[in-house]
C-alpha positions in Angstrom: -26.5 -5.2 -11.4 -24.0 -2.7 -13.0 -22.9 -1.2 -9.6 -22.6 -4.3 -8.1 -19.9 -5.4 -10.6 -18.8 -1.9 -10.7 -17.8 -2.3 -7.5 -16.3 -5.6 -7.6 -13.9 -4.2 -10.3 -12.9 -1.3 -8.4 -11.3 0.5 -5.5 -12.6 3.6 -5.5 -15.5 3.0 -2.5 -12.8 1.0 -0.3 -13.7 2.0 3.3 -12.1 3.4 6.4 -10.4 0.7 8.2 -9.8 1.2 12.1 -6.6 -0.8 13.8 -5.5 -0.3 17.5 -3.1 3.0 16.5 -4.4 3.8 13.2 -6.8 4.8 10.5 -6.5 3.5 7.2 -7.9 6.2 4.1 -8.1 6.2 1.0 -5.7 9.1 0.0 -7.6 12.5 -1.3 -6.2 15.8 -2.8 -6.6 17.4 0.9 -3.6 15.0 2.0 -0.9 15.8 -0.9 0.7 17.8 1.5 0.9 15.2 4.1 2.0 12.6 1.7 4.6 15.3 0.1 6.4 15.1 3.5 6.1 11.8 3.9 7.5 10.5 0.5 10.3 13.0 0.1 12.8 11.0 1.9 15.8 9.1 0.4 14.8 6.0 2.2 11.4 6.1 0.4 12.2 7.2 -2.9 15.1 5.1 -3.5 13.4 1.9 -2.7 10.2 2.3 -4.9 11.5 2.5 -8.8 8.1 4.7 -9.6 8.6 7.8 -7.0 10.7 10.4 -8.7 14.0 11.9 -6.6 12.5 14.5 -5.1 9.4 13.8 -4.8 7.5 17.3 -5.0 3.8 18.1 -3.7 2.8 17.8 -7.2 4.2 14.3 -7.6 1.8 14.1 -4.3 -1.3 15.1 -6.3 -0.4 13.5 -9.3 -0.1 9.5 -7.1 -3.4 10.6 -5.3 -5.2 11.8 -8.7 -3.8 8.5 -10.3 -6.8 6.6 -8.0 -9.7 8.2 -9.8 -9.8 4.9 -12.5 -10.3 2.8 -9.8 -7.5 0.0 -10.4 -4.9 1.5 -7.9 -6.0 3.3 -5.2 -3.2 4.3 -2.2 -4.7 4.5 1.5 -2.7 7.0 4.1 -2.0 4.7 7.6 -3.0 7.6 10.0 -1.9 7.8 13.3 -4.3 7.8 16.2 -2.1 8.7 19.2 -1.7 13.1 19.8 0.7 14.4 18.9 2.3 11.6 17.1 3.7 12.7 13.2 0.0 12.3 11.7 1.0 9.8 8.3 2.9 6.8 9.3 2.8 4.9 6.2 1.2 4.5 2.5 -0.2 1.3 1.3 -1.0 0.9 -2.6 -3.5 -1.5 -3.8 -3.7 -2.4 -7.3 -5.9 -4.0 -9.3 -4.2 -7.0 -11.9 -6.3 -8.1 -14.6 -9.3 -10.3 -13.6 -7.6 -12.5 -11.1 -4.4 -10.3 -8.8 -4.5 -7.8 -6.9 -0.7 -6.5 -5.3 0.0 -4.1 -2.6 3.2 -1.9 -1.8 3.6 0.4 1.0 6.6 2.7 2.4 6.9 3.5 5.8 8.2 6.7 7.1 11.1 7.1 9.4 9.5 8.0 12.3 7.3 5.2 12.2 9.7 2.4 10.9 10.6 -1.1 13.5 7.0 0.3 16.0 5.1 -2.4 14.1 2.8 0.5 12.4 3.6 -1.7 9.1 2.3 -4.6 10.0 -0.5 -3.0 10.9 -1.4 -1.4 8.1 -0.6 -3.4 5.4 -2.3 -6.6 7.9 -5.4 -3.8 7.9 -5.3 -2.8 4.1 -5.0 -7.2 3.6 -8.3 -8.1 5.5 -10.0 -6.1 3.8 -9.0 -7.0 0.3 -9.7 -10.4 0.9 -13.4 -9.6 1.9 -13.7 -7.6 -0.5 -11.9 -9.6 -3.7 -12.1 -13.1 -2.0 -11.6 -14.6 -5.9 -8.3 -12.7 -6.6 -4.5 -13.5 -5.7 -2.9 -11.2 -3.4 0.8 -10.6 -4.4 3.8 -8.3 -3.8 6.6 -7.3 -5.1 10.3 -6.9 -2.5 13.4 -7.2 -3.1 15.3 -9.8 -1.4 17.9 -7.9 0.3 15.0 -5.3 2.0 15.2 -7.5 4.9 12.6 -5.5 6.7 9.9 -5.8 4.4 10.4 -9.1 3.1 10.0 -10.1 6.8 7.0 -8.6 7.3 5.4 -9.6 3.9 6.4 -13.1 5.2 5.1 -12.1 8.7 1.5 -11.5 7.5 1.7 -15.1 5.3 3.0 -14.3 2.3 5.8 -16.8 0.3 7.9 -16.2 -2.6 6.5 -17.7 -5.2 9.8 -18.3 -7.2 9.5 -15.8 -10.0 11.0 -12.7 -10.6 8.6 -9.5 -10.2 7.8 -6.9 -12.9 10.0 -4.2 -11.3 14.0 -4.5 -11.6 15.6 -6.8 -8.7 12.4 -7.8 -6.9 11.2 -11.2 -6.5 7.0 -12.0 -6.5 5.3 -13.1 -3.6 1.8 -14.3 -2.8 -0.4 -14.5 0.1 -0.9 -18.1 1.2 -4.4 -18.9 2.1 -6.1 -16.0 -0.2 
């Protein structure tokens, strides 16, 4: 009985997911490196308040090693086509008391307006509501990011009418969850 509410309460065991052009990870020390070049990009780090400017390999290890708790847990979106850059994208799952659950994700450059967004975060969002069916999904954007707030709205989520945690962002919920 302890592992199965173990594993309700956690995010440690969440699986691979497969999409048409990518596969979905949980992030492991192996992939700092990947997820060094990634993040290191003005773009990135100067639209998530909790990336420092710039963001060094060992920031890398340090967002990876940050999963081993189990209440946030950050999944690599993997390309599947050769030869393409191999990380498209990060997604961030977090665990939010006993009844929320939020994503984030940054998409690199190379991968931005090709849909690999939707895709993952749409990926990362079926799963969480099979596997935490109970709990809210939210997010956090700022208004004015009119790219993601179009996809978060894209994939069902609405503004909820509250301001979010971080400076300048506004909270959003999935409907249906």
């Amino acid at each position: 009985m302890f592992f199965r509410r173990a594993r309700r309460d956690s995010l440690l065991d969440l699986p691979r997911i497969e999409t048409e052009r990518l596969s979905i990870t949980p992030l492991v020390h192996a992939d700092a490196p990947a997820l060094h070049r990634l993040t290191d990009d003005p773009a990135i780090v100067g639209a998530i308040d909790f990336l420092p400017d710039p963001f060094t390999l060992t920031d890398a290890e340090g967002l990876i090693a940050g999963g081993r708790h189990g209440r946030d847990r950050f999944l690599g979106a993997w390309m599947r086509e050769p030869g393409a850059a191999p990380l498209a994208g990060v997604v961030g799952a977090h665990l939010r008391g006993e009844g929320a659950i939020e994503i984030g994700y940054w998409i690199g450059g190379a991968a931005r307006g090709r849909g690999f967004g939707a895709e993952a975060v749409g990926g990362v969002l079926a799963l969480l509501r099979r596997r935490f069916p109970r709990r809210a999904i939210l997010a956090e954007c700022r208004p004015g990011n009119v790219a993601s707030w179009g996809l978060l709205h894209k994939l069902g989520f609405r503004d909820t009418g509250s301001e979010g945690h971080r400076p300048g962002r506004r909270q959003l919920v999935l409907e249906g969850a």
